[in-house]
C-alpha positions as CSV (number, residue, x, y, z in Angstrom):
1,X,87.8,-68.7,227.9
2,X,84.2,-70.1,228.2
3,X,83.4,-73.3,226.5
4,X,80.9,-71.5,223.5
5,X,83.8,-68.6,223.2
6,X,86.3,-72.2,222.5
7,X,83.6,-74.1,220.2
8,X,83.1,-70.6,218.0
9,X,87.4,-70.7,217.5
10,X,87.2,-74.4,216.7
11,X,84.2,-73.9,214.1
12,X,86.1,-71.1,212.3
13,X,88.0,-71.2,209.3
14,X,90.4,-70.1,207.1
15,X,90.1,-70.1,203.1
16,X,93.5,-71.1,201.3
17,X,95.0,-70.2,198.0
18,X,93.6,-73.5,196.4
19,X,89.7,-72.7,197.8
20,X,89.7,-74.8,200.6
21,X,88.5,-74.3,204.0
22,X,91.3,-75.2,206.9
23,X,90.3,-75.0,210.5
24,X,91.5,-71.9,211.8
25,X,93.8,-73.4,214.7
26,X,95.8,-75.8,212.4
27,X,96.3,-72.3,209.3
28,X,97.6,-70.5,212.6
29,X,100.0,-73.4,213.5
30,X,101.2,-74.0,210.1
31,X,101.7,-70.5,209.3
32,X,103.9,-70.1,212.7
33,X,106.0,-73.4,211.4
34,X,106.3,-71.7,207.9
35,X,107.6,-68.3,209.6
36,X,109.7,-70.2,212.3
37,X,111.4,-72.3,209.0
38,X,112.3,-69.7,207.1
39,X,114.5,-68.4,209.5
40,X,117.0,-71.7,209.0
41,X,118.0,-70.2,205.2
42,X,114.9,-70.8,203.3
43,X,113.3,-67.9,202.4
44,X,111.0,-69.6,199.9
45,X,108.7,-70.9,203.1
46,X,108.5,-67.3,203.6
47,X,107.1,-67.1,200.4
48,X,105.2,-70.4,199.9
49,X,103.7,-69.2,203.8
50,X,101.7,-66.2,201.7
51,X,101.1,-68.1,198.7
52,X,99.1,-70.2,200.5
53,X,97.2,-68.1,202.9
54,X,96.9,-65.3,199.8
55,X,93.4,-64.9,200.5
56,X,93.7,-64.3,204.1
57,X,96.9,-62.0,203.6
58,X,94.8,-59.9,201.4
59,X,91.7,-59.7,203.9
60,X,93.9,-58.8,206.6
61,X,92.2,-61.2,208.8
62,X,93.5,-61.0,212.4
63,X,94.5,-64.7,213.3
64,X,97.2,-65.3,210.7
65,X,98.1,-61.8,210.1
66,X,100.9,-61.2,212.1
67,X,102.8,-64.5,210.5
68,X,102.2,-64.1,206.5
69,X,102.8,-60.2,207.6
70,X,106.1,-61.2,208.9
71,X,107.0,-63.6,206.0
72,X,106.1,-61.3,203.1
73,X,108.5,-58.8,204.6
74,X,111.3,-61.1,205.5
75,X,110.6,-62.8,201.6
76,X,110.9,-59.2,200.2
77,X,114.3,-58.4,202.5
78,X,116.2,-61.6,201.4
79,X,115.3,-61.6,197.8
80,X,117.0,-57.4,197.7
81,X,119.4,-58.9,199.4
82,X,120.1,-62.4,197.5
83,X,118.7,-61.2,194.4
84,X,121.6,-59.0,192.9
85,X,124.0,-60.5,194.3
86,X,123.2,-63.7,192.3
87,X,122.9,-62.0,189.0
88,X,126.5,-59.9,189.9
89,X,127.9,-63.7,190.5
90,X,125.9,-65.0,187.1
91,X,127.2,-61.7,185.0
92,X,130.0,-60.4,186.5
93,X,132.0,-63.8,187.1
94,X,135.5,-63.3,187.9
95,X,135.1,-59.4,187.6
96,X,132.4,-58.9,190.2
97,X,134.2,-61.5,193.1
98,X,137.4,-62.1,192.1
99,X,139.0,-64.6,190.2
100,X,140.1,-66.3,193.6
101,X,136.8,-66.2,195.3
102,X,135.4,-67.2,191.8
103,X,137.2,-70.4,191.5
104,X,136.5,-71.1,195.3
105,X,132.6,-70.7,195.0
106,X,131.9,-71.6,191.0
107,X,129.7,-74.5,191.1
108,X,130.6,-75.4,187.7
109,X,134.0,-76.1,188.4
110,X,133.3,-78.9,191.1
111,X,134.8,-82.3,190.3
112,X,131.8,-84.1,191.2
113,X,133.3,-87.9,190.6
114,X,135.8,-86.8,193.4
115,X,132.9,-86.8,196.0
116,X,131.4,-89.5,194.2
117,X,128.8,-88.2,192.3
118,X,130.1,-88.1,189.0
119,X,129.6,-90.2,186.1
């Protein structure tokens, strides 16, 4: 790449949910992270990833594309995925899982002073 093609990609930007201008080399980076990190069981990066770059998802433009692409879909797939199964768990109770499964996984029944946490 020729040093005016490398001074043009340093001069660019990209506009941000909030109105600000970030250069475009650090939105590329931090959209990768954000993509990267919602893999590890947190699909609410995916989400906050095209909250934040809302404008440039919308425009379609080319540098960041691929990863707020990516993370819209993958926010999309977990939450039709997580989504009903959470309300099933919330509704349902012991009828949808279980009363086994129920007692293992209710979060309400947890003695919380036993790990030390209680008052």
């Amino acid at each position: 790449m020729q040093p005016e093609q490398e001074d043009a990609l340093a001069r660019q930007t990209v506009r941000t949910v909030d109105g600000a201008d970030m250069p475009l080399q650090q939105a590329h980076r931090l959209t990768r992270v954000f993509f990267i990190a919602g893999w590890c069981l947190l699909p609410w990066i995916w989400f906050v990833n095209v909250w934040l770059f809302w404008p440039s998802f919308r425009a379609g433009s080319d540098p960041i594309k691929m990863y707020t692409r990516w993370s819209a879909l993958g926010f999309i797939m977990t939450s039709l995925v997580f989504l009903p199964w959470m309300v099933g768990f919330m509704i349902g109770k012991e009828s949808f899982v279980g009363h086994d499964v129920f007692v293992k996984w209710n979060a309400g029944g947890l003695n919380l002073q036993e790990w030390g946490l209680g008052v």
